[in-house]
mmCIF file of the N, C-alpha and C atoms, coordinates in Angstrom:
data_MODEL
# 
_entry.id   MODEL 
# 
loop_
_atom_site.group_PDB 
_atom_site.id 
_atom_site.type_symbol 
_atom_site.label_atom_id 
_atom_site.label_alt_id 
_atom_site.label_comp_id 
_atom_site.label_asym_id 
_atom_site.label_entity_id 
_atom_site.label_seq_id 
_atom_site.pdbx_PDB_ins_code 
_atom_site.Cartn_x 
_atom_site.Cartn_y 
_atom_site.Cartn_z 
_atom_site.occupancy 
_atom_site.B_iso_or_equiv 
_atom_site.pdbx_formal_charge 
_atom_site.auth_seq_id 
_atom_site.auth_comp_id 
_atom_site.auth_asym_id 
_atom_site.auth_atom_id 
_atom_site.pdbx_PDB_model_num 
ATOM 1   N N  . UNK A 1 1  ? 0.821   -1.187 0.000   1.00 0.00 ? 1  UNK A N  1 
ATOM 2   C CA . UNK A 1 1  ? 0.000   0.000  0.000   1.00 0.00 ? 1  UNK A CA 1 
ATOM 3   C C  . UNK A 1 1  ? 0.867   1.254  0.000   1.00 0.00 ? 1  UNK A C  1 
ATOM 4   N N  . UNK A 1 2  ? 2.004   1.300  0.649   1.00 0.00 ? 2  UNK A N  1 
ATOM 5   C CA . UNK A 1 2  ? 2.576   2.373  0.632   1.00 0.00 ? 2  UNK A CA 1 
ATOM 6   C C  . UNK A 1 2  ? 3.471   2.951  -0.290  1.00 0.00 ? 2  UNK A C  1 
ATOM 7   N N  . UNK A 1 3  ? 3.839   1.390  -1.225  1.00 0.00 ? 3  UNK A N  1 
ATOM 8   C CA . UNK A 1 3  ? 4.619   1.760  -2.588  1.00 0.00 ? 3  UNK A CA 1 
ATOM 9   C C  . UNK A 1 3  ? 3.425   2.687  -3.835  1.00 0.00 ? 3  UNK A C  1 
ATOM 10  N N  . UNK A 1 4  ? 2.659   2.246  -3.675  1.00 0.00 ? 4  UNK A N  1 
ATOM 11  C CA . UNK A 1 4  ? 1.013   2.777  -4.262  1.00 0.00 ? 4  UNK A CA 1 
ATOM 12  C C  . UNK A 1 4  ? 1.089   4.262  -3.880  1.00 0.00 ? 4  UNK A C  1 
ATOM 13  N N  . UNK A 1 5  ? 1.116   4.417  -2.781  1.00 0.00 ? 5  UNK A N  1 
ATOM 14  C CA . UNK A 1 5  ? 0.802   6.187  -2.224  1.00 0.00 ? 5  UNK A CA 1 
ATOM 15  C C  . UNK A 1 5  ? 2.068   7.045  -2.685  1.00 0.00 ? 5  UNK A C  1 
ATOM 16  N N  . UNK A 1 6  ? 2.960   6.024  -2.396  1.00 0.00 ? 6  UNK A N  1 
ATOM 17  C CA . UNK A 1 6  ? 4.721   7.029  -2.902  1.00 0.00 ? 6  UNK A CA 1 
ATOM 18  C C  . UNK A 1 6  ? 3.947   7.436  -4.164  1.00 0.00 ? 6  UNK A C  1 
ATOM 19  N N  . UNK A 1 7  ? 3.544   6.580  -5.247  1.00 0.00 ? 7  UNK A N  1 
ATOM 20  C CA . UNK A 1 7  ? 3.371   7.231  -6.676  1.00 0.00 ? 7  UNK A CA 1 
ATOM 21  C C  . UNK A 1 7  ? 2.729   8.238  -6.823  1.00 0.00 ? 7  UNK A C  1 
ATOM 22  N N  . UNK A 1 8  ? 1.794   9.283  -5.468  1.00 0.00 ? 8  UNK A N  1 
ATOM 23  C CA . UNK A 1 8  ? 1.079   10.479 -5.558  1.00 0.00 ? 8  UNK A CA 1 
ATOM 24  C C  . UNK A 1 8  ? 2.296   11.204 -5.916  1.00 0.00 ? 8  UNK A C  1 
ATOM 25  N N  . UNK A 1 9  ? 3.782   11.181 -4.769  1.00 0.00 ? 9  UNK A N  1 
ATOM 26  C CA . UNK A 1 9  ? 4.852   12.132 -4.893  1.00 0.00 ? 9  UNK A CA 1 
ATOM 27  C C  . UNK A 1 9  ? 5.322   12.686 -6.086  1.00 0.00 ? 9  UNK A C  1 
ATOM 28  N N  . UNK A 1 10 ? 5.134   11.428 -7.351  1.00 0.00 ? 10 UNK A N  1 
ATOM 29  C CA . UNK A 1 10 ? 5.936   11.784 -8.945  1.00 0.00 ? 10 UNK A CA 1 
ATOM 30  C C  . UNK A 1 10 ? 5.103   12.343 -9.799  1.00 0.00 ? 10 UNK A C  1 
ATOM 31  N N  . UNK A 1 11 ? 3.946   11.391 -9.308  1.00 0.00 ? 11 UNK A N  1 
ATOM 32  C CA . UNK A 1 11 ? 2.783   11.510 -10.500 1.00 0.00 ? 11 UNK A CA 1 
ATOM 33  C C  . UNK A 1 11 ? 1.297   12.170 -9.633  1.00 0.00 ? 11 UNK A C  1 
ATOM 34  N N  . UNK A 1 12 ? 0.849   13.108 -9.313  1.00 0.00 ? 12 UNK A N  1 
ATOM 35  C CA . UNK A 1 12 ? -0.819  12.077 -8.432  1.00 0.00 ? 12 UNK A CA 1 
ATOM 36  C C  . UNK A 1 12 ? -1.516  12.432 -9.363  1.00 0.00 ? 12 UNK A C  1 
ATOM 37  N N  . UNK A 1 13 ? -1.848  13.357 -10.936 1.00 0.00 ? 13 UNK A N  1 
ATOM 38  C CA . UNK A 1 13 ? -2.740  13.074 -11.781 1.00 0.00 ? 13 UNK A CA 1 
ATOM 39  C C  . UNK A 1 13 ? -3.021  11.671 -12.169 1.00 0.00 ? 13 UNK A C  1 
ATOM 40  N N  . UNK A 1 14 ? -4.317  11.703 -12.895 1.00 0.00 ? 14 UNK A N  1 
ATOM 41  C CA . UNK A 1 14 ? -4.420  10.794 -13.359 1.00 0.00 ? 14 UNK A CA 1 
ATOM 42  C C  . UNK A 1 14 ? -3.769  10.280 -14.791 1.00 0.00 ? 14 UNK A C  1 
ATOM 43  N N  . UNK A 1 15 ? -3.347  9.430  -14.747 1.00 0.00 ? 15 UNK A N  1 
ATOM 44  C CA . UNK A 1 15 ? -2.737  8.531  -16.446 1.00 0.00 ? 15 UNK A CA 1 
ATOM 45  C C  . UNK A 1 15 ? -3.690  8.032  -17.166 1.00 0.00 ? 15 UNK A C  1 
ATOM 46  N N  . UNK A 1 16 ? -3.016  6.935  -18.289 1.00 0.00 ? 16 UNK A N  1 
ATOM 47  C CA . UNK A 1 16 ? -3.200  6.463  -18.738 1.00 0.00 ? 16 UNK A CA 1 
ATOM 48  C C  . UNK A 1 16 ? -3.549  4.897  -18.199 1.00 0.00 ? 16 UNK A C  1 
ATOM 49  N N  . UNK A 1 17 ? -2.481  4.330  -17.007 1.00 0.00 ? 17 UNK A N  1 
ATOM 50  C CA . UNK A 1 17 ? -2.665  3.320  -16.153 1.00 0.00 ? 17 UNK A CA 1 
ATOM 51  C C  . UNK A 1 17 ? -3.885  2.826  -15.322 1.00 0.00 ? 17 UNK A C  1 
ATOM 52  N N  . UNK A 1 18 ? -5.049  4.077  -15.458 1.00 0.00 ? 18 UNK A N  1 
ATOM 53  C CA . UNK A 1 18 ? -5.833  3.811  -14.358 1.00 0.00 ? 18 UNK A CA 1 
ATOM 54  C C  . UNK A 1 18 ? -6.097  3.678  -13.358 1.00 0.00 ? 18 UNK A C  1 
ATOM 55  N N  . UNK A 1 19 ? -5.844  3.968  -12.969 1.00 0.00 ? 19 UNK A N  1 
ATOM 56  C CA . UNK A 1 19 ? -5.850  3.807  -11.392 1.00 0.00 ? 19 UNK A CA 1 
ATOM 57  C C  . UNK A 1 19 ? -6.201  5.089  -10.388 1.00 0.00 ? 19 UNK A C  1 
ATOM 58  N N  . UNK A 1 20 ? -6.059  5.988  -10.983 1.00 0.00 ? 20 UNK A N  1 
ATOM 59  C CA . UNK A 1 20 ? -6.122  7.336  -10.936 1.00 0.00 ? 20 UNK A CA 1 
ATOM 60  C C  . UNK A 1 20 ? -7.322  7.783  -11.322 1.00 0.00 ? 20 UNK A C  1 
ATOM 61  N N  . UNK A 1 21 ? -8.416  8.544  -10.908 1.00 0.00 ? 21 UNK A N  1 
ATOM 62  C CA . UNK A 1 21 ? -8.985  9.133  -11.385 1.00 0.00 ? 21 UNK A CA 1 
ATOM 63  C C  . UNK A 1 21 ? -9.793  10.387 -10.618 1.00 0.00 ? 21 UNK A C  1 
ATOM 64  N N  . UNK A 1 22 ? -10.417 11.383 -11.454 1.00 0.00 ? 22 UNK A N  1 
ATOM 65  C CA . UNK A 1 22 ? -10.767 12.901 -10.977 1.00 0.00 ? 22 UNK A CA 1 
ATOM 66  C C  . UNK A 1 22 ? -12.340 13.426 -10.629 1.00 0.00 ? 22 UNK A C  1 
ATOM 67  N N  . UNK A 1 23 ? -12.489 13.259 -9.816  1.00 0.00 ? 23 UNK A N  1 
ATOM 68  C CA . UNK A 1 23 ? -13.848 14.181 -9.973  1.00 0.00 ? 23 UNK A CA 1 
ATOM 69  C C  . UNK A 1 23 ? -13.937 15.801 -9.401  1.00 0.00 ? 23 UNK A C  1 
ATOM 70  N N  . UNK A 1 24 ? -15.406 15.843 -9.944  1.00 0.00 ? 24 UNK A N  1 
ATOM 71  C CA . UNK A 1 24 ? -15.182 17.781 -9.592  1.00 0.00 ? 24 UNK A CA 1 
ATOM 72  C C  . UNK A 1 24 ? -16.060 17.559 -8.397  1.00 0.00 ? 24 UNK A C  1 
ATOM 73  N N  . UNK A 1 25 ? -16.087 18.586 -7.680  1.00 0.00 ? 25 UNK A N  1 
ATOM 74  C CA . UNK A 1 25 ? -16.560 18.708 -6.468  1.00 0.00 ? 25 UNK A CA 1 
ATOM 75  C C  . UNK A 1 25 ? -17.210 20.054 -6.646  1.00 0.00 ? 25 UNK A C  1 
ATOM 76  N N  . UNK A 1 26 ? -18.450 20.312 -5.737  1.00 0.00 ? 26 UNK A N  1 
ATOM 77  C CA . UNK A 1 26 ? -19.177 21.461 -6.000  1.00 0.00 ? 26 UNK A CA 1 
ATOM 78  C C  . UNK A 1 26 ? -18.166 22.947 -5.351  1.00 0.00 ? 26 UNK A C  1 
ATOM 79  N N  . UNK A 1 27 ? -17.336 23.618 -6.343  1.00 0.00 ? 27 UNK A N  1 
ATOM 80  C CA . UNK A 1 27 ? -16.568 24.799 -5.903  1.00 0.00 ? 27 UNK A CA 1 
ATOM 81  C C  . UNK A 1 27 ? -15.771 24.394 -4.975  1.00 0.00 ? 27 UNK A C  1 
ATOM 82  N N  . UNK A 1 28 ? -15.408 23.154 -5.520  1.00 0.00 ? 28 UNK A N  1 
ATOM 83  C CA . UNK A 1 28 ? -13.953 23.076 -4.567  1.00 0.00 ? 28 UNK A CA 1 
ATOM 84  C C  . UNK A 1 28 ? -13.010 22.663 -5.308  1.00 0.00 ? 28 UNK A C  1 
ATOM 85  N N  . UNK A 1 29 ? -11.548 22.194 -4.499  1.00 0.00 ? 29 UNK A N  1 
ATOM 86  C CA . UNK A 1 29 ? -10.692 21.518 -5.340  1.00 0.00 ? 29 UNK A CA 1 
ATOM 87  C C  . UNK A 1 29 ? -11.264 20.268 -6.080  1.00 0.00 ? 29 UNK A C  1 
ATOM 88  N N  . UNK A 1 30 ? -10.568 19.915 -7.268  1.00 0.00 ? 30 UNK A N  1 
ATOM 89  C CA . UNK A 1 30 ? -11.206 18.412 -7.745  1.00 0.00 ? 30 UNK A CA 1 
ATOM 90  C C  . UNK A 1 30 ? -10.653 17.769 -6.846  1.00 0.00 ? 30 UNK A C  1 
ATOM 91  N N  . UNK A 1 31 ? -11.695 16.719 -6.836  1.00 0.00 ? 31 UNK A N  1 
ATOM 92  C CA . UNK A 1 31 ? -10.763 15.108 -5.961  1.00 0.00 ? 31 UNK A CA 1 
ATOM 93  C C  . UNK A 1 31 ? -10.694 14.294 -6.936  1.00 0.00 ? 31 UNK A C  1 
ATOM 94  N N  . UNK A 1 32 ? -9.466  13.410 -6.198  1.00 0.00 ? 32 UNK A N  1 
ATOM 95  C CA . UNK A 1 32 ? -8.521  12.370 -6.784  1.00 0.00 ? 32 UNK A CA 1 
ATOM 96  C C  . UNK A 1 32 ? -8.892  11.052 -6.046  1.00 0.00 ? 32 UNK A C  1 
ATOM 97  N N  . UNK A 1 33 ? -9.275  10.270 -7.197  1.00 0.00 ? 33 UNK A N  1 
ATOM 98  C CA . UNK A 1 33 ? -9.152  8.565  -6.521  1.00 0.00 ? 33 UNK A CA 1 
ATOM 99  C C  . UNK A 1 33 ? -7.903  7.638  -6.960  1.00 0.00 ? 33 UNK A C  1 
ATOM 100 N N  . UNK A 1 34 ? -7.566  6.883  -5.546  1.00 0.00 ? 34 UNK A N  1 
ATOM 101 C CA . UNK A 1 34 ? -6.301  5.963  -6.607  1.00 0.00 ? 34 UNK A CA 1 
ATOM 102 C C  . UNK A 1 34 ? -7.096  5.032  -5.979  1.00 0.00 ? 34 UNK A C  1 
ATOM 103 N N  . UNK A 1 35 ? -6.992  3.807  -6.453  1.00 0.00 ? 35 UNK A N  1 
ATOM 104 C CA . UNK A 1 35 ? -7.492  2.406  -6.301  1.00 0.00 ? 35 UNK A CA 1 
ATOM 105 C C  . UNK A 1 35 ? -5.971  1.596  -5.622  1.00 0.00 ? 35 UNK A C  1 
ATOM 106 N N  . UNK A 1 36 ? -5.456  1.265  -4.952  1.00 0.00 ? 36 UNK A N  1 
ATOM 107 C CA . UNK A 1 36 ? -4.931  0.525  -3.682  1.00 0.00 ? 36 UNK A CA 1 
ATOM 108 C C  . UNK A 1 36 ? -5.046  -0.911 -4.120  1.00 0.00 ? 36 UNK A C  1 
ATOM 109 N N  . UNK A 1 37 ? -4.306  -1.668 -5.090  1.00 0.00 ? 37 UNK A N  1 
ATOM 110 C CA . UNK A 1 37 ? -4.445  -3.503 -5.572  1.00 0.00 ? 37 UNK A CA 1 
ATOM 111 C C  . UNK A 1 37 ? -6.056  -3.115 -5.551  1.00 0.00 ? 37 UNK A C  1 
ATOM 112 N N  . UNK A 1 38 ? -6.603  -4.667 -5.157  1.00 0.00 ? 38 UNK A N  1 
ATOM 113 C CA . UNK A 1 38 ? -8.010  -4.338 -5.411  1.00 0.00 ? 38 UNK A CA 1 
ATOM 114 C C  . UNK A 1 38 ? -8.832  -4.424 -4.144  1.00 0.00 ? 38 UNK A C  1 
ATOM 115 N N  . UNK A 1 39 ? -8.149  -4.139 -3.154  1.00 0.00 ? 39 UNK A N  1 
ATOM 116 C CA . UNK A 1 39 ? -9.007  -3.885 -1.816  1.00 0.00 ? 39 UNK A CA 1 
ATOM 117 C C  . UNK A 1 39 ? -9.050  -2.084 -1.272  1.00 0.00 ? 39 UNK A C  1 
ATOM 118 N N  . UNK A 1 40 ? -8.303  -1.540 -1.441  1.00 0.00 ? 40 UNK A N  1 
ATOM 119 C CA . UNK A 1 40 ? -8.575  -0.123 -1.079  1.00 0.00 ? 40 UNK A CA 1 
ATOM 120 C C  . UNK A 1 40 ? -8.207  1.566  -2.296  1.00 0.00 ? 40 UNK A C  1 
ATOM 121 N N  . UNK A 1 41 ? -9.220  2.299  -1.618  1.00 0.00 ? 41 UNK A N  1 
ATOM 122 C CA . UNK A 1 41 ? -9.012  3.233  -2.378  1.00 0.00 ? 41 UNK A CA 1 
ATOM 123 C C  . UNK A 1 41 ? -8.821  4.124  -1.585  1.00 0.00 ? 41 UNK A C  1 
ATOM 124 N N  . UNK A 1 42 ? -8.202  5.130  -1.947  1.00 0.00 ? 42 UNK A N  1 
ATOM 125 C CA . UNK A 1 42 ? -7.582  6.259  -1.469  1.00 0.00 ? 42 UNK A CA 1 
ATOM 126 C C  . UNK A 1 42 ? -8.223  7.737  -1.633  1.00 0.00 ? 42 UNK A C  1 
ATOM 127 N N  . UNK A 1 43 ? -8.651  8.508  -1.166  1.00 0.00 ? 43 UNK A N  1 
ATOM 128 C CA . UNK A 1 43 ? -9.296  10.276 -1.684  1.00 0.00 ? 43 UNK A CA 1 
ATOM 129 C C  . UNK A 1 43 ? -8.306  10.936 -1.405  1.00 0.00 ? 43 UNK A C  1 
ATOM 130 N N  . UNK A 1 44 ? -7.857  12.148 -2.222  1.00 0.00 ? 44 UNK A N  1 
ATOM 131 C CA . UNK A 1 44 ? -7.003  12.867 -1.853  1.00 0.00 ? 44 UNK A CA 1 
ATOM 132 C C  . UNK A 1 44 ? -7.243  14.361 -3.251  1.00 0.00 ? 44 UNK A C  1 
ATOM 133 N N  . UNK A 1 45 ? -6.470  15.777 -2.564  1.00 0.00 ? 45 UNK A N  1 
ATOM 134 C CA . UNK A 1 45 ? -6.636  16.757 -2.915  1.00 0.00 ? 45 UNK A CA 1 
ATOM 135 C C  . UNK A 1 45 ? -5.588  16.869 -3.549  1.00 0.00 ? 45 UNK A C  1 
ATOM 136 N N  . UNK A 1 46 ? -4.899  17.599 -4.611  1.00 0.00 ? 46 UNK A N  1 
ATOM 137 C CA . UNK A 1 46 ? -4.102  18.420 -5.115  1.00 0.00 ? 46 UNK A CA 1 
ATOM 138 C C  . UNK A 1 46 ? -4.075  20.031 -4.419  1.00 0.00 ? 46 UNK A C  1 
ATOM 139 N N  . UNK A 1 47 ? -3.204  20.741 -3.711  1.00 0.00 ? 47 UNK A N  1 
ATOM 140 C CA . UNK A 1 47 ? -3.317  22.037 -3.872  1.00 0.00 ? 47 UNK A CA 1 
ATOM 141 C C  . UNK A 1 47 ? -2.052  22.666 -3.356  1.00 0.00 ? 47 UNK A C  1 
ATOM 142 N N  . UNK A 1 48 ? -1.472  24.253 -4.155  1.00 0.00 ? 48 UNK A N  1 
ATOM 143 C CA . UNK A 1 48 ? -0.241  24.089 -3.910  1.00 0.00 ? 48 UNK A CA 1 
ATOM 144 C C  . UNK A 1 48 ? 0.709   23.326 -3.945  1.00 0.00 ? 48 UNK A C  1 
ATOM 145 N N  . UNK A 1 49 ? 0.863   22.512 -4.906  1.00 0.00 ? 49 UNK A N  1 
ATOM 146 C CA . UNK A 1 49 ? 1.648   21.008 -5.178  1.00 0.00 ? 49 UNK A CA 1 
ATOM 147 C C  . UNK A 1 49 ? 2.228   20.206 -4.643  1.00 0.00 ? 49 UNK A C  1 
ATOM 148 N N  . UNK A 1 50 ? 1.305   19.893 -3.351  1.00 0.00 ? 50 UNK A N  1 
ATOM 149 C CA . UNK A 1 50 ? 1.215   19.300 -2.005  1.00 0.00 ? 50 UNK A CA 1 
ATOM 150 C C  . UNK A 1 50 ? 0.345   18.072 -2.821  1.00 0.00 ? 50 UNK A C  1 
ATOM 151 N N  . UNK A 1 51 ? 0.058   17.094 -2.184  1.00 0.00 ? 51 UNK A N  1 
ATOM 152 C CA . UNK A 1 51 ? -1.096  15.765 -2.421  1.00 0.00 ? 51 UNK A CA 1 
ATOM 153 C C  . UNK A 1 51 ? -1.290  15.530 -0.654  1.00 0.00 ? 51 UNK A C  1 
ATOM 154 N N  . UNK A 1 52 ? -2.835  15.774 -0.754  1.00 0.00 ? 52 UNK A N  1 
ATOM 155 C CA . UNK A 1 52 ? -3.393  15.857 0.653   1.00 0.00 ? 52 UNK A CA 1 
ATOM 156 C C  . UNK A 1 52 ? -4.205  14.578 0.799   1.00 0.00 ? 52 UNK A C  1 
ATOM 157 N N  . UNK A 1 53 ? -4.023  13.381 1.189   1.00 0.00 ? 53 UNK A N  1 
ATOM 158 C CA . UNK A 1 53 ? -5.050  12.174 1.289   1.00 0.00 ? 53 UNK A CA 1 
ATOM 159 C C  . UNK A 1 53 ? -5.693  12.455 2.451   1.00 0.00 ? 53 UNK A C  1 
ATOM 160 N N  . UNK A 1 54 ? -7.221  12.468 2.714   1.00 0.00 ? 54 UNK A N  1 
ATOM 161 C CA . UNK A 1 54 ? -7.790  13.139 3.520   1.00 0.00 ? 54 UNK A CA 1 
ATOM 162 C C  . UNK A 1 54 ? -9.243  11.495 3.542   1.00 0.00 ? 54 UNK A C  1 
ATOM 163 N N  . UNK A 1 55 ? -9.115  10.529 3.024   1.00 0.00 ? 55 UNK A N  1 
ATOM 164 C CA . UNK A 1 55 ? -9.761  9.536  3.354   1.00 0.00 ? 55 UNK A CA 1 
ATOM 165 C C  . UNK A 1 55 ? -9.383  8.225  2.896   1.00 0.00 ? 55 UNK A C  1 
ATOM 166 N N  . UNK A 1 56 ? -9.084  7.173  3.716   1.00 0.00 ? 56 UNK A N  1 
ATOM 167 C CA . UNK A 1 56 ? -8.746  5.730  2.818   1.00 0.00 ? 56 UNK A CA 1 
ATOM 168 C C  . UNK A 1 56 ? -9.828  4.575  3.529   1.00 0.00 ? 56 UNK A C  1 
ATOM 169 N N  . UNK A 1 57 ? -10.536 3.694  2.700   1.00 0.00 ? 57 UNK A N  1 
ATOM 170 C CA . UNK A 1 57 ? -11.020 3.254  2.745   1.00 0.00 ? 57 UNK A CA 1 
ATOM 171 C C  . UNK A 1 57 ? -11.571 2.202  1.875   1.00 0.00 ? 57 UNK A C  1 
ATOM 172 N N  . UNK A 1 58 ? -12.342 0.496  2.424   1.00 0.00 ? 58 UNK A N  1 
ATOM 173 C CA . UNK A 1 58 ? -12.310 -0.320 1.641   1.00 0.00 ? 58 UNK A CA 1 
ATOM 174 C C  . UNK A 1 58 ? -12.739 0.185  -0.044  1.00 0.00 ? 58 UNK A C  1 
ATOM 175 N N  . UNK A 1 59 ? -12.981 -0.816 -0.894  1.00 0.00 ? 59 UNK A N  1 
ATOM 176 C CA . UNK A 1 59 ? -13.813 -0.264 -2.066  1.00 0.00 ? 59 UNK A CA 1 
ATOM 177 C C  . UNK A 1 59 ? -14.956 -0.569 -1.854  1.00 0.00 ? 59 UNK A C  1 
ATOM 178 N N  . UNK A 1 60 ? -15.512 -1.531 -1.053  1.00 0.00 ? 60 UNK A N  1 
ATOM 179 C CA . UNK A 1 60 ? -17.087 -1.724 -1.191  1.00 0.00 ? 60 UNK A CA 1 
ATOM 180 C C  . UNK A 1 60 ? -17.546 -0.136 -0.341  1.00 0.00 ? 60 UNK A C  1 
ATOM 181 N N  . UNK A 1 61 ? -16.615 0.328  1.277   1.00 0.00 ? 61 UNK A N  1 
ATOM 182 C CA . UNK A 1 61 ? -16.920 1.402  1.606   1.00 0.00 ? 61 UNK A CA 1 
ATOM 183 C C  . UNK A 1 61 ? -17.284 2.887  0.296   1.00 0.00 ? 61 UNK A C  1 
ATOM 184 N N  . UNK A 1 62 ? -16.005 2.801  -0.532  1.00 0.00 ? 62 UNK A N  1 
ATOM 185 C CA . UNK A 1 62 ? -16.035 3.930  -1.312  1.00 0.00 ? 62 UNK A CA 1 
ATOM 186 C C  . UNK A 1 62 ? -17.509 3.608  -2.289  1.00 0.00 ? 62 UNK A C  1 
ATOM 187 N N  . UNK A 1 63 ? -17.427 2.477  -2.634  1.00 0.00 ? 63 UNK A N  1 
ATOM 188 C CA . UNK A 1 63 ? -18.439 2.407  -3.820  1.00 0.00 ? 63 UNK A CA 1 
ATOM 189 C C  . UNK A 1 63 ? -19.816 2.722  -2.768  1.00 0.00 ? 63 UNK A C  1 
ATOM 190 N N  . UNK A 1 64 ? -19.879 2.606  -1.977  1.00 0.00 ? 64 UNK A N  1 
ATOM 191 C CA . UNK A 1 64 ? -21.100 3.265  -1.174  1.00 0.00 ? 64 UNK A CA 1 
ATOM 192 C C  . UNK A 1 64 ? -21.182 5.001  -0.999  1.00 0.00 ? 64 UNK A C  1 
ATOM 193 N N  . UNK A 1 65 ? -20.106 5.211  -0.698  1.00 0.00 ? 65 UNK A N  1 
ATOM 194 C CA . UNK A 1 65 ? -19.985 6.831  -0.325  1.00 0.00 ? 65 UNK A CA 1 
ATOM 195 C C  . UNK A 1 65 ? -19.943 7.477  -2.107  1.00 0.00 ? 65 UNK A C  1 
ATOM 196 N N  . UNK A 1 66 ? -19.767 6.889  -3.074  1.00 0.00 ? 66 UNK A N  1 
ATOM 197 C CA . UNK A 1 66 ? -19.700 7.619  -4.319  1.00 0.00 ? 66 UNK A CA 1 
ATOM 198 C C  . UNK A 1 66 ? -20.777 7.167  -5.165  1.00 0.00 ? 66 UNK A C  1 
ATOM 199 N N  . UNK A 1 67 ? -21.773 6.076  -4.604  1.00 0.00 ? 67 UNK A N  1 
ATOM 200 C CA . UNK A 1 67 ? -22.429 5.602  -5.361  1.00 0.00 ? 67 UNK A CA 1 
ATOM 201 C C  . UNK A 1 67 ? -22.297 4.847  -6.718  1.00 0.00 ? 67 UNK A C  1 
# 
């Protein structure tokens, strides 16, 4: 899991790899999902070119909280 999170440091947009991905948020920063192997996903902010993870949790949790 933690070799996974290092990759916010180089990269935390999203690629081509998948794993990554963006949503908009109502007037806020966009949020960022990374997917964690296939048991966890990660939320996190971009700002000031900082990467802020501010929730981790299973995927069945996330797929509930994002619908």
């Amino acid at each position: 899991m933690r070799s996974k999170m290092s990759l916010l440091s180089g990269n935390p947009y999203p690629a081509k790899d998948g794993d990554k991905e963006r949503f908009t948020s109502h007037g806020k920063d966009p949020v960022y999902r990374l997917h964690i192997r296939h048991s966890y996903t990660a939320f996190y902010r971009i700002k000031g070119g900082c990467v802020y993870v501010y929730d981790l949790m299973t995927i069945e949790q996330a797929h509930k909280k994002t619908g």
